[in-house]
C-alpha atoms as an extended CHARMM CRD file, in Angstrom:
* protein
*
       266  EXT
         1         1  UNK       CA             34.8550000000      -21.4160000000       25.0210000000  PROA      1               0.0000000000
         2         2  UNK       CA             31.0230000000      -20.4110000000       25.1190000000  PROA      2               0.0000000000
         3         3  UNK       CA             29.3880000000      -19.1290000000       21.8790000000  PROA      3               0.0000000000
         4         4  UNK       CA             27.0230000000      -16.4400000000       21.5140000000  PROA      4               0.0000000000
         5         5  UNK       CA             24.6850000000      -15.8340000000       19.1580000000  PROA      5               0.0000000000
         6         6  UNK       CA             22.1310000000      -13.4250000000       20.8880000000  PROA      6               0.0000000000
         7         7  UNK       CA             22.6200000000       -9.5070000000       21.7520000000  PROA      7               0.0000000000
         8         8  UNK       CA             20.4780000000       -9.8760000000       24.8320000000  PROA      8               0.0000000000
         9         9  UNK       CA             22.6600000000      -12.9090000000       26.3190000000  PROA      9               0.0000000000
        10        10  UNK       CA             26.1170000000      -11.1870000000       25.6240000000  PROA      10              0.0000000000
        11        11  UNK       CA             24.8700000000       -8.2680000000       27.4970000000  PROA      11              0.0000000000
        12        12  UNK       CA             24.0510000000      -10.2750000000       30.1140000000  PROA      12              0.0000000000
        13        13  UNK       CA             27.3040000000      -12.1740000000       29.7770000000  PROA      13              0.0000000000
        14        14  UNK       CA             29.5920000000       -8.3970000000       29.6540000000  PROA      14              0.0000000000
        15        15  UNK       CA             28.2470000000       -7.6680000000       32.9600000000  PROA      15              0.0000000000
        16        16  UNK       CA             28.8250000000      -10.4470000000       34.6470000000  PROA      16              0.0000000000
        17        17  UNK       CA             33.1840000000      -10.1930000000       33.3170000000  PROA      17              0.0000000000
        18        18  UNK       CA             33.1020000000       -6.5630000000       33.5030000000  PROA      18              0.0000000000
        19        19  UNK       CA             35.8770000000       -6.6630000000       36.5230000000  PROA      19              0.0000000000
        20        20  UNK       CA             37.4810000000       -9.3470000000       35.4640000000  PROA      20              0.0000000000
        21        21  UNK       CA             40.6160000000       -7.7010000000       33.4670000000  PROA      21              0.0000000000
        22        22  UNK       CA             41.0850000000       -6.5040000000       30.2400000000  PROA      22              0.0000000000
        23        23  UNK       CA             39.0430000000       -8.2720000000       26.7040000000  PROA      23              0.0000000000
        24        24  UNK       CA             40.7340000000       -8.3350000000       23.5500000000  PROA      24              0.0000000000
        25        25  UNK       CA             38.5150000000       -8.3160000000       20.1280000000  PROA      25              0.0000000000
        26        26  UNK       CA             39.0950000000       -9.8140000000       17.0530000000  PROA      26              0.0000000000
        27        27  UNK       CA             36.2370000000       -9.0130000000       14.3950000000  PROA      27              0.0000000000
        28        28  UNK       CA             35.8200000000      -11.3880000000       11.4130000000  PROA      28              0.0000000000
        29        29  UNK       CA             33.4880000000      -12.3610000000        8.9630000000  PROA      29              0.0000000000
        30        30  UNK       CA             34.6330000000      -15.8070000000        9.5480000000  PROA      30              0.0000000000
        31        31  UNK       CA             36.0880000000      -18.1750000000        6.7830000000  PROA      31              0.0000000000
        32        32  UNK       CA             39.5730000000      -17.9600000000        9.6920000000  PROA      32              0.0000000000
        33        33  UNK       CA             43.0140000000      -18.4200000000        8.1230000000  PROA      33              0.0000000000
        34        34  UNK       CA             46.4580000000      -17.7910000000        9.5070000000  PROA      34              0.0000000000
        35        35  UNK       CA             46.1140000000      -14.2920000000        9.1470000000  PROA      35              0.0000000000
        36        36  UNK       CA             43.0370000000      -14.5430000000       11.5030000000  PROA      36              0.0000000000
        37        37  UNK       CA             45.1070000000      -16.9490000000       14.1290000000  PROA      37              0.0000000000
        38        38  UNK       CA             48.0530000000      -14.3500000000       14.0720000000  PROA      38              0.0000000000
        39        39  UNK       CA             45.2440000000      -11.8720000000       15.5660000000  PROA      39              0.0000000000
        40        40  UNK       CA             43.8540000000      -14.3620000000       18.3200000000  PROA      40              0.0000000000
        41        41  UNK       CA             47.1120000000      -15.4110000000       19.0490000000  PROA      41              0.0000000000
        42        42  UNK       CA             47.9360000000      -11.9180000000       19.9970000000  PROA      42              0.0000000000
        43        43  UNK       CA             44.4530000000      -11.1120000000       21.4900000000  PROA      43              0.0000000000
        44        44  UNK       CA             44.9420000000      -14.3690000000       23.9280000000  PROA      44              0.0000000000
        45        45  UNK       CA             48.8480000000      -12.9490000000       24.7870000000  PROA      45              0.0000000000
        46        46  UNK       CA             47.7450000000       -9.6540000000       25.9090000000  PROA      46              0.0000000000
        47        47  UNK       CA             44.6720000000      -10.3680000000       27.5990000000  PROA      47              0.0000000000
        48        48  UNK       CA             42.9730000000      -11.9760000000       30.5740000000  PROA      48              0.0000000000
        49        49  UNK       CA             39.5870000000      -12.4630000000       27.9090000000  PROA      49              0.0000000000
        50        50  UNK       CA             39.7420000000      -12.7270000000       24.3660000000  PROA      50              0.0000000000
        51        51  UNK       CA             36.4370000000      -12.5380000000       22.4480000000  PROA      51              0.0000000000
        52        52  UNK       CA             35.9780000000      -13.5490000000       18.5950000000  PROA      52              0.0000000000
        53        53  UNK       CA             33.2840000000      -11.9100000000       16.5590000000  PROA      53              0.0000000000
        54        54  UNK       CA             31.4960000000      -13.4000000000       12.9610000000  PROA      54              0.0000000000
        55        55  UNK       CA             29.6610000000      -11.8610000000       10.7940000000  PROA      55              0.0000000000
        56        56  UNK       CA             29.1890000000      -11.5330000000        7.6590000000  PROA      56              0.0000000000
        57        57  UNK       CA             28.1060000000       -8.1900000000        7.3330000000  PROA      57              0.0000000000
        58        58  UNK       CA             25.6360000000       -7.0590000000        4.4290000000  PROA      58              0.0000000000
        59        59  UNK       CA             26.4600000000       -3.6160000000        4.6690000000  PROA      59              0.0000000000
        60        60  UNK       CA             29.5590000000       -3.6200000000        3.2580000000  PROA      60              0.0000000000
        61        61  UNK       CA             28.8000000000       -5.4300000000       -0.1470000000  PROA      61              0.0000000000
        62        62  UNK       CA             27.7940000000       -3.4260000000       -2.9370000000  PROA      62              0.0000000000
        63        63  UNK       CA             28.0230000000       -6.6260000000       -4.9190000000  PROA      63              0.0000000000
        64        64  UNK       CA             25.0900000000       -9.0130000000       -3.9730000000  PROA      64              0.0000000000
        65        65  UNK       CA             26.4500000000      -11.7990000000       -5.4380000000  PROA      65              0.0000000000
        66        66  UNK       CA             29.8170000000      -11.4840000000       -3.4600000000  PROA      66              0.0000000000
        67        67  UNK       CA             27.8670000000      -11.2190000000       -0.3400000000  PROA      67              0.0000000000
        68        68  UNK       CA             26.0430000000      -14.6270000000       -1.7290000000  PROA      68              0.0000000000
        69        69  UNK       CA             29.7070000000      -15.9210000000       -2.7560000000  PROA      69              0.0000000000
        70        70  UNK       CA             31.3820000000      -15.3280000000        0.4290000000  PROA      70              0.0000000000
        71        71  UNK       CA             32.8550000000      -18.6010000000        1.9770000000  PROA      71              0.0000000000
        72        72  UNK       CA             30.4950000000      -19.6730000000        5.3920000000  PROA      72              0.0000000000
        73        73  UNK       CA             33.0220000000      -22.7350000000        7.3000000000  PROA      73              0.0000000000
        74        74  UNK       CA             31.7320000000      -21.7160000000       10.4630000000  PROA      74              0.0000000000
        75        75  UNK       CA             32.5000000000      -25.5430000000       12.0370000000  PROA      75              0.0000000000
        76        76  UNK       CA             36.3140000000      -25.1480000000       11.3160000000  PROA      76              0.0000000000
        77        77  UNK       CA             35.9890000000      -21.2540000000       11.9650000000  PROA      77              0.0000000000
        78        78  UNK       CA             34.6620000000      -22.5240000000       15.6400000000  PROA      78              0.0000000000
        79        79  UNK       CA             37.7210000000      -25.1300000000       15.9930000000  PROA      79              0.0000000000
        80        80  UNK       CA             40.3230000000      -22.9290000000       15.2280000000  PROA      80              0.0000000000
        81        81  UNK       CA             38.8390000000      -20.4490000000       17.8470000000  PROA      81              0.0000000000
        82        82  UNK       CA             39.1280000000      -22.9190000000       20.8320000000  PROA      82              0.0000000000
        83        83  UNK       CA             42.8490000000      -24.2450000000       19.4250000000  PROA      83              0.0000000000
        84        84  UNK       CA             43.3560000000      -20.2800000000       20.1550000000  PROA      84              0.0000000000
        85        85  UNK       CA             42.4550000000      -20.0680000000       23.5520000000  PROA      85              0.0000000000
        86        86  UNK       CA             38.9940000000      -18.0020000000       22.2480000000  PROA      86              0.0000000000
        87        87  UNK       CA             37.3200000000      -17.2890000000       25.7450000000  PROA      87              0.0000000000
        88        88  UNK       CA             33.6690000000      -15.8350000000       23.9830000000  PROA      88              0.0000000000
        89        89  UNK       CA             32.7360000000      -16.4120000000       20.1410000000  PROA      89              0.0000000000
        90        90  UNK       CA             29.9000000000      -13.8250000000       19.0920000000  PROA      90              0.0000000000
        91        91  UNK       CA             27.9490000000      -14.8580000000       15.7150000000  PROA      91              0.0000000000
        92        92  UNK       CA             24.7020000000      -12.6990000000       15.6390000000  PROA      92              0.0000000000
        93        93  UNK       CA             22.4510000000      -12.3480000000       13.7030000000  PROA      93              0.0000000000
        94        94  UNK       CA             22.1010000000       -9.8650000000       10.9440000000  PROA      94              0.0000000000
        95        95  UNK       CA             18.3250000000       -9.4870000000       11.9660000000  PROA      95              0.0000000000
        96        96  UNK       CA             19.4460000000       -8.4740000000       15.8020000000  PROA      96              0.0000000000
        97        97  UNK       CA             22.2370000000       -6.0930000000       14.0570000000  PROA      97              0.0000000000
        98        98  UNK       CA             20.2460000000       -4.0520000000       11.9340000000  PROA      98              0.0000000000
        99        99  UNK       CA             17.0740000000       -4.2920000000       13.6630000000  PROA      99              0.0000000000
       100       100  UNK       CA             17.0510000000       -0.4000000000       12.1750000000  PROA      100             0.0000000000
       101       101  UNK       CA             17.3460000000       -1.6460000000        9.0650000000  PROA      101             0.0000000000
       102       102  UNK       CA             20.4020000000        0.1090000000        8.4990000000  PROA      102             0.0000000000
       103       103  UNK       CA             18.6460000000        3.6340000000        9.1840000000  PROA      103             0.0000000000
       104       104  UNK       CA             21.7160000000        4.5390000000       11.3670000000  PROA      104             0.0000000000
       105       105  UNK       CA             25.1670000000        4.3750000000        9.9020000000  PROA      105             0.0000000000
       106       106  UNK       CA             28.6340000000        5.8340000000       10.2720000000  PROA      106             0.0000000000
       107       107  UNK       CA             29.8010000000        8.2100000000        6.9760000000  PROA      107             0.0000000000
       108       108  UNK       CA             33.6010000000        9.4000000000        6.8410000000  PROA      108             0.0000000000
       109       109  UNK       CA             33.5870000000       12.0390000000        4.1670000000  PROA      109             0.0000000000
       110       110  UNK       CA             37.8560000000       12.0310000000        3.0710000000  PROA      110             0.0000000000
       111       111  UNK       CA             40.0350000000        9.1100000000        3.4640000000  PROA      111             0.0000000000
       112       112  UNK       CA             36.6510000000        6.4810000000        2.6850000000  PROA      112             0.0000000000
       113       113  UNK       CA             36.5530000000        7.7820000000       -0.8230000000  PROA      113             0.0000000000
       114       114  UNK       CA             39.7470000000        6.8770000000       -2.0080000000  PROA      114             0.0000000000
       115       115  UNK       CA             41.0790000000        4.0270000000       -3.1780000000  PROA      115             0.0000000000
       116       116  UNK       CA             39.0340000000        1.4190000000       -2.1840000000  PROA      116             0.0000000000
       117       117  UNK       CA             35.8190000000        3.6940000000       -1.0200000000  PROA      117             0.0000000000
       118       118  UNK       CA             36.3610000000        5.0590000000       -4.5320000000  PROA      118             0.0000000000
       119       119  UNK       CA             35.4210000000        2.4730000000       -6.3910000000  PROA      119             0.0000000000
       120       120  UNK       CA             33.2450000000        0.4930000000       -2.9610000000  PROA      120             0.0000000000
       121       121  UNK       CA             30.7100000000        3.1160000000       -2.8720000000  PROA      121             0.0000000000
       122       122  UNK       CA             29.0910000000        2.7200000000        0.8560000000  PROA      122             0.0000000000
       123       123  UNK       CA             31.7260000000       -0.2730000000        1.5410000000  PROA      123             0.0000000000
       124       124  UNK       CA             33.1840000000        1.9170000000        4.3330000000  PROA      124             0.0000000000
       125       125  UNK       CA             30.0210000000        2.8830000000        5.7880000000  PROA      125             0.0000000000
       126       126  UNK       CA             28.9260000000       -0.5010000000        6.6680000000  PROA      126             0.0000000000
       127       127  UNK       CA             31.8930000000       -1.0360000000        7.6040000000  PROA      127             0.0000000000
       128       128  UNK       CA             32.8310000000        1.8590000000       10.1290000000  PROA      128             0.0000000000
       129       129  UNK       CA             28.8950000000        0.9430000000       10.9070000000  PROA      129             0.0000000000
       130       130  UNK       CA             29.4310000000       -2.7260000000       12.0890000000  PROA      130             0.0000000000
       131       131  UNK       CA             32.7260000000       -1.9390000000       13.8220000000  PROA      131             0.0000000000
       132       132  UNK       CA             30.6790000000        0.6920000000       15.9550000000  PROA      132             0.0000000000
       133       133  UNK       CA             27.8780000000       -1.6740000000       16.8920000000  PROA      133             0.0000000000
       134       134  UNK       CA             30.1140000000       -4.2120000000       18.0080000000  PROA      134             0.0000000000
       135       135  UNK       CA             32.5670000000       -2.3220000000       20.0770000000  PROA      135             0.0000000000
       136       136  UNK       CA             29.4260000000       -0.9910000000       21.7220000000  PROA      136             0.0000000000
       137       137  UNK       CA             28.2610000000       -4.2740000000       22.2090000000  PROA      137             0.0000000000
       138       138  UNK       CA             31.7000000000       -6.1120000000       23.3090000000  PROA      138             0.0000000000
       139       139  UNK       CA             33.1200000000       -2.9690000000       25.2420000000  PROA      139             0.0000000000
       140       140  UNK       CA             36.6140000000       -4.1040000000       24.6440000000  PROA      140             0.0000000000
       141       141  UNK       CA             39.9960000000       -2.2550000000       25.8850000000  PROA      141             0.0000000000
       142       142  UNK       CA             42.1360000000       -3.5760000000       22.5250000000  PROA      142             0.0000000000
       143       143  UNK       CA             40.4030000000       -4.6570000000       19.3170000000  PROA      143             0.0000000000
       144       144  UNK       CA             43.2450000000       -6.1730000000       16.9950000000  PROA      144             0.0000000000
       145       145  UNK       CA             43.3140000000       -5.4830000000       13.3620000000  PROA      145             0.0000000000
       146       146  UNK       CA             45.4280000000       -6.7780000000       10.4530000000  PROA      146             0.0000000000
       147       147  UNK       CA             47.3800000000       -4.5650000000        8.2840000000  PROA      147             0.0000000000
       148       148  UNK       CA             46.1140000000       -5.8080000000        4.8490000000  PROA      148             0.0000000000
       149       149  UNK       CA             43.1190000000       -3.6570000000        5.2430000000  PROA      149             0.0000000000
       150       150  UNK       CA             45.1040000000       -0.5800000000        5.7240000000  PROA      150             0.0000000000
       151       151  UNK       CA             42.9210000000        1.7590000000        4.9050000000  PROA      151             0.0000000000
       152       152  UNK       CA             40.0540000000        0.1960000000        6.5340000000  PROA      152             0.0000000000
       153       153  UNK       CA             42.2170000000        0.2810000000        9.7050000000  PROA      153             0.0000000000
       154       154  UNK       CA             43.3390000000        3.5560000000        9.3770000000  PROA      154             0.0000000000
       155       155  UNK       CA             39.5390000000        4.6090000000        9.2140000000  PROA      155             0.0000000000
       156       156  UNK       CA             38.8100000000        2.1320000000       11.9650000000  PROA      156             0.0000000000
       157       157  UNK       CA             41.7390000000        4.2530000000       14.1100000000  PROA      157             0.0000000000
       158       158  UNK       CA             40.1970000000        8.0230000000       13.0180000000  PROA      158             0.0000000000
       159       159  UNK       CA             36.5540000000        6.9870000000       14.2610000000  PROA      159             0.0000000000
       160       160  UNK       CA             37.8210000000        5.8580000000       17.8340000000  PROA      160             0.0000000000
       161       161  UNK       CA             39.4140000000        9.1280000000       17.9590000000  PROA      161             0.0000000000
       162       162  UNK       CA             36.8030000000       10.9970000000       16.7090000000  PROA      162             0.0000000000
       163       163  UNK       CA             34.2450000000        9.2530000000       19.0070000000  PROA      163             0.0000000000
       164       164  UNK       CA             36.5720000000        9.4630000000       21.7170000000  PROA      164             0.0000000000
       165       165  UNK       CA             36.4570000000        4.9650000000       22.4990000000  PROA      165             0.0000000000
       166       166  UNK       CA             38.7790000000        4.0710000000       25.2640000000  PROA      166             0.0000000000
       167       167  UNK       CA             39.6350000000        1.0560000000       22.7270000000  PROA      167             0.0000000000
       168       168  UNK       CA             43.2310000000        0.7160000000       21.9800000000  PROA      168             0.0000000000
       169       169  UNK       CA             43.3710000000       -0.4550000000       18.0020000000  PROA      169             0.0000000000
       170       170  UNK       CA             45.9840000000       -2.8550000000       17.7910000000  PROA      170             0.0000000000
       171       171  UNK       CA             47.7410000000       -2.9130000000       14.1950000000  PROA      171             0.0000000000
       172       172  UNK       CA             48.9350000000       -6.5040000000       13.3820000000  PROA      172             0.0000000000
       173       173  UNK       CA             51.2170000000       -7.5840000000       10.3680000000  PROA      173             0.0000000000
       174       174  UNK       CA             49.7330000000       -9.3320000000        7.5260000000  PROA      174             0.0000000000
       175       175  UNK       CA             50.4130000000      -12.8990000000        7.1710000000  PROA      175             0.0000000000
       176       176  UNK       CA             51.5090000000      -14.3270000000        3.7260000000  PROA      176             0.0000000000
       177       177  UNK       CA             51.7320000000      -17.5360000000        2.3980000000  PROA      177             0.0000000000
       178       178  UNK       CA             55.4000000000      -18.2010000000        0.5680000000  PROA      178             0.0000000000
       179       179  UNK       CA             54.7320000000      -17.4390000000       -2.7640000000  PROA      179             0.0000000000
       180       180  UNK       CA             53.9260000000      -13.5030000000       -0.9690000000  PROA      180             0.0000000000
       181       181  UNK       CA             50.1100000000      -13.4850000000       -1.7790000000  PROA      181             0.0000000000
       182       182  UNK       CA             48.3270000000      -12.3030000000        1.7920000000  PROA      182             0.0000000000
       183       183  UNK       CA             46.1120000000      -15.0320000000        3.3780000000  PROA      183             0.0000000000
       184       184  UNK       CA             42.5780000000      -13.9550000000        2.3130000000  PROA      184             0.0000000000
       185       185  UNK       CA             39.6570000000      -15.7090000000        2.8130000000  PROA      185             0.0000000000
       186       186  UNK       CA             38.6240000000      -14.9770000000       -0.9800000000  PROA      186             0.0000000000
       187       187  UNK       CA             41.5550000000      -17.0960000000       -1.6700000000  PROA      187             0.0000000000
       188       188  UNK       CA             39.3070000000      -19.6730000000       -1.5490000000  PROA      188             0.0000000000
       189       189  UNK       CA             37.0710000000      -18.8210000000       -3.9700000000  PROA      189             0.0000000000
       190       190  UNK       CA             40.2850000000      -19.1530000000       -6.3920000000  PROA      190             0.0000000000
       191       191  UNK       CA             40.8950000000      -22.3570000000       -8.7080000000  PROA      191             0.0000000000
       192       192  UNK       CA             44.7430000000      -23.6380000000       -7.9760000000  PROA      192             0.0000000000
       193       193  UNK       CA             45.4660000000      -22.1640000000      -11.8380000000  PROA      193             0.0000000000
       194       194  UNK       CA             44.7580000000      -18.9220000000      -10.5260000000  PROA      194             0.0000000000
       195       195  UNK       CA             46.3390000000      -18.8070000000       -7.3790000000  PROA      195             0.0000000000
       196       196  UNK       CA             49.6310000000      -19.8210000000       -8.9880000000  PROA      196             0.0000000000
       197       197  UNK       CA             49.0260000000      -16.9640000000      -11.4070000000  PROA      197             0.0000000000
       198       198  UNK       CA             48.2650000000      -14.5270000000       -8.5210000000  PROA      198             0.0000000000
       199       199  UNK       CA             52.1300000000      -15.3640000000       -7.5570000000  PROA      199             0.0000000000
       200       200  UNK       CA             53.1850000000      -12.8400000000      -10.1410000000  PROA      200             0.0000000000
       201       201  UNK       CA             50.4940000000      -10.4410000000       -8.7280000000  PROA      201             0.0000000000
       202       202  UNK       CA             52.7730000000       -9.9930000000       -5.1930000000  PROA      202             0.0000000000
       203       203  UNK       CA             56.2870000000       -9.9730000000       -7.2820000000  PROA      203             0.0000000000
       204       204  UNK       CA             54.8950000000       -7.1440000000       -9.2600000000  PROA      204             0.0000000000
       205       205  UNK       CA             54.4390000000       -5.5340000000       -5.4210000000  PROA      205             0.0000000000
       206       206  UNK       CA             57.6580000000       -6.2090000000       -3.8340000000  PROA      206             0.0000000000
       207       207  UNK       CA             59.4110000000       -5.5900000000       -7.2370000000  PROA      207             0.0000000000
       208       208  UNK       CA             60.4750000000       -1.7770000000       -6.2630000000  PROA      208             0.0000000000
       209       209  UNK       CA             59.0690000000       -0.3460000000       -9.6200000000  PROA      209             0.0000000000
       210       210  UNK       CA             57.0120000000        2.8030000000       -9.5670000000  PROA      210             0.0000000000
       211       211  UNK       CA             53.1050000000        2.3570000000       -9.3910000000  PROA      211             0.0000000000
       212       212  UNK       CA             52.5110000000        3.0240000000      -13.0180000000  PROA      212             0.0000000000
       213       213  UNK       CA             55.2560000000        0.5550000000      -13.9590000000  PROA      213             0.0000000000
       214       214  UNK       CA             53.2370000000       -1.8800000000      -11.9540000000  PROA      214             0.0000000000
       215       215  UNK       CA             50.0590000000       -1.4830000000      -12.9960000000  PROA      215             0.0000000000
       216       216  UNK       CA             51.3380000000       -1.7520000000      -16.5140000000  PROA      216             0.0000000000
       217       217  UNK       CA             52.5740000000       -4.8520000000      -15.9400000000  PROA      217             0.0000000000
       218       218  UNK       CA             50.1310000000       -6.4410000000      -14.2870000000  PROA      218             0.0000000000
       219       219  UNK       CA             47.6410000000       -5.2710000000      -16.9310000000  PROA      219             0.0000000000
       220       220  UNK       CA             50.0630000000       -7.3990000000      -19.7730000000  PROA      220             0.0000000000
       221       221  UNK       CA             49.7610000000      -10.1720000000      -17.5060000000  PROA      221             0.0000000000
       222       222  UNK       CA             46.1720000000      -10.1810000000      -17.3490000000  PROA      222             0.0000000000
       223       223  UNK       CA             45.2830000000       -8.7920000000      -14.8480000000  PROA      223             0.0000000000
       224       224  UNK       CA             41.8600000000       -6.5470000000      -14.6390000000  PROA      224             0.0000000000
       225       225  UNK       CA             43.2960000000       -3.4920000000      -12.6200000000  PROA      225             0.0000000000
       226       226  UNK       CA             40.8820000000       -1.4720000000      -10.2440000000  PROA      226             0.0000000000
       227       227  UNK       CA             44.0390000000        0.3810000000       -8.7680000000  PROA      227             0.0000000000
       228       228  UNK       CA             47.8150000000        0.6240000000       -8.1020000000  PROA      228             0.0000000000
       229       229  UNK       CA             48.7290000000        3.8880000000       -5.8460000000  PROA      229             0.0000000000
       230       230  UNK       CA             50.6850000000        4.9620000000       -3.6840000000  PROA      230             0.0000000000
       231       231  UNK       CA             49.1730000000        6.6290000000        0.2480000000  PROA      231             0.0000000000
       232       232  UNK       CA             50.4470000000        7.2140000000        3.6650000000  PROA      232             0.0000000000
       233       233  UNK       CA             54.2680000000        5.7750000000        2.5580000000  PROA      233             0.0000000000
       234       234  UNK       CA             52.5880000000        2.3840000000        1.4290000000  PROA      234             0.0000000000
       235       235  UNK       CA             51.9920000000        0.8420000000       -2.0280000000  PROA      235             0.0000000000
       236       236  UNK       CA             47.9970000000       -0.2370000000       -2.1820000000  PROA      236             0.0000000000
       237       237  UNK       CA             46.8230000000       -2.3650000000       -5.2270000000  PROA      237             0.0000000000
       238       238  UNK       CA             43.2270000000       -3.8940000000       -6.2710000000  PROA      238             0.0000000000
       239       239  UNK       CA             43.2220000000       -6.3620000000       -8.7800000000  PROA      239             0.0000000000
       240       240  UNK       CA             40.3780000000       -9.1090000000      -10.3980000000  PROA      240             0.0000000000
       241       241  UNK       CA             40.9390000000      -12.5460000000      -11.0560000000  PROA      241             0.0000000000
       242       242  UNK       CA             37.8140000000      -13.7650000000      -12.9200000000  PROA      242             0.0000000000
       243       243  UNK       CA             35.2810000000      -13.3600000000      -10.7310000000  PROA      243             0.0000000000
       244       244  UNK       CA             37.5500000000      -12.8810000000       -7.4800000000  PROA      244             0.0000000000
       245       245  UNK       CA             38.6990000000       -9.0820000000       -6.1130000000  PROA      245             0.0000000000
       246       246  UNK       CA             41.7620000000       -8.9640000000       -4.4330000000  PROA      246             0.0000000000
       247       247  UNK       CA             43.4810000000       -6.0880000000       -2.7600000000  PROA      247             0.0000000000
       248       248  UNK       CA             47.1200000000       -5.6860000000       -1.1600000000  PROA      248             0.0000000000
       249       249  UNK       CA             49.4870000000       -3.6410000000       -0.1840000000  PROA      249             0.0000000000
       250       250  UNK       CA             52.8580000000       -3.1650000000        1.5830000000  PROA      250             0.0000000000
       251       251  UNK       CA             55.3070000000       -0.2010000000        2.8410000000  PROA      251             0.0000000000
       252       252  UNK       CA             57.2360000000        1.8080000000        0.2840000000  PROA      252             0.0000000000
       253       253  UNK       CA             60.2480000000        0.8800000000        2.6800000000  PROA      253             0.0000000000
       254       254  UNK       CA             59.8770000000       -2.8720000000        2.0030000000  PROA      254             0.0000000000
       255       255  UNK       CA             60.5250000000       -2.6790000000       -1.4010000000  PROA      255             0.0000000000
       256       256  UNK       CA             63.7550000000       -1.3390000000       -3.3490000000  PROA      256             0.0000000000
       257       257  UNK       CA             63.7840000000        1.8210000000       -4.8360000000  PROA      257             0.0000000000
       258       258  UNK       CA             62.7380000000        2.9740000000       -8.0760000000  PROA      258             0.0000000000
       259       259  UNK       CA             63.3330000000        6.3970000000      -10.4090000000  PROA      259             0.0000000000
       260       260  UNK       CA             60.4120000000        6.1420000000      -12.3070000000  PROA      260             0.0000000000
       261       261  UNK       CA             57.6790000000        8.8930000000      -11.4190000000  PROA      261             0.0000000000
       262       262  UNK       CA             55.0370000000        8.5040000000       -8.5480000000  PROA      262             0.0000000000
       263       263  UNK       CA             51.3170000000        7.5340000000       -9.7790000000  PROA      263             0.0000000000
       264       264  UNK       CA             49.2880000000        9.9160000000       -7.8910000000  PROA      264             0.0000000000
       265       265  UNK       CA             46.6200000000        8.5700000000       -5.4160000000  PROA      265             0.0000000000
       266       266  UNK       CA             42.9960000000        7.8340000000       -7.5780000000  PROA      266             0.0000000000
């Protein structure tokens, strides 16, 4: 496994493969967990190179203080890579990313100002921004994506198309721990009180009730509520645990049904 951390020596590096079969990506801001490792895994399977990307990318925080919060473990984030089979690791800088200072950026005027673009102003921009840079950069045939950020991938999907990438997104399933809460790396930023708490957050999910049902109960629990809604057959939520966001969501067809009225999408 080599690691890269300059833009000039990968480029040097993605000639030199170029014919040497097809390179899966998985892009992370590091901070790996099993939901990470399900991606790699699959990246390694399908294959001949398989190429990790960190980075913590500024663009998409509107909160300062979560970009300051965000967990850095890039020694285990690095050992978990080569238990994967990780051929390339990229970690560059955010001075070599944005050497524009961020004069350039991706804007997706519908589906990035709902839900979570609603109440993320920009989040999607840096987002679709980053993604764009590094697929330039990387040139991969499959870049691998997990399902918890659904609408993130679903925006992810619409910009390939509309930029017509030969990239094949991959959707993967999201990995949850046995209580049902999604492996997040702001998980960590959670005291053990609140992560037991956050078991009743995922019942509430799975529980079939209607999204206004949900979101009342959650809010009796104690729960700060950014969102419970309903898009695209799947049940999104957004929720605050002191100082920790936390967003999930699952298909309608996952869950049992309920009579209660649809919450329309905010």
């Amino acid at each position: 496994m080599r690691t890269i951390h300059s833009v000039q020596e990968w480029q040097s590096i993605r000639k030199e493969i170029t014919n040497k079969g097809p390179i899966g990506l998985v892009m992370t801001m590091g901070n790996l967990h099993e939901g990470h490792a399900s991606l790699l895994k699959k990246a390694r399977a399908e294959n001949l190179i398989s190429i990790l990307s960190i980075f913590i990318n500024p663009a998409q925080f509107n909160d300062k203080k979560d970009l300051e919060n965000y967990p850095k473990t890039i020694e285990q984030d690095l050992v978990l890579a080569a238990e994967h089979g990780v051929d390339y690791v990229f970690i560059p800088s955010s001075e070599e990313m944005y050497a524009d200072n961020y004069r350039y950026k991706i804007t997706e005027h519908e589906v990035s100002h709902i839900l979570e673009g609603k109440h993320r102003p920009g989040h999607f921009d840096g987002v679709l921004t980053i993604v764009l840079k590094v697929f330039s950069l990387i040139k991969p045939q499959r870049a691998y994506f997990g399902e918890k950020d659904y609408q993130q991938l679903q925006l992810i999907k619409g910009m390939v198309d509309a930029f017509f990438l030969e990239i094949d997104i991959i959707p993967c399933p999201t990995i949850r721990l046995d209580s049902g809460l999604p492996f997040s790396s702001r998980n960590n930023l959670l005291e053990i009180s609140e992560l037991k708490k956050l078991e009743a957050f995922s019942q509430c999910l799975f529980s079939g009730k209607s999204a206004n049902a949900i979101e009342e109960k959650l809010l009796s629990l104690g729960f700060k509520v950014d969102y419970v809604a309903e898009w695209q057959n799947r049940l999104f939520a957004a929720i605050k645990v002191g100082n920790v966001r936390l967003i999930d969501n699952i298909a309608i067809s996952s869950r049992a049904p309920d009579n209660d009225n649809k919450k329309p999408l905010n």
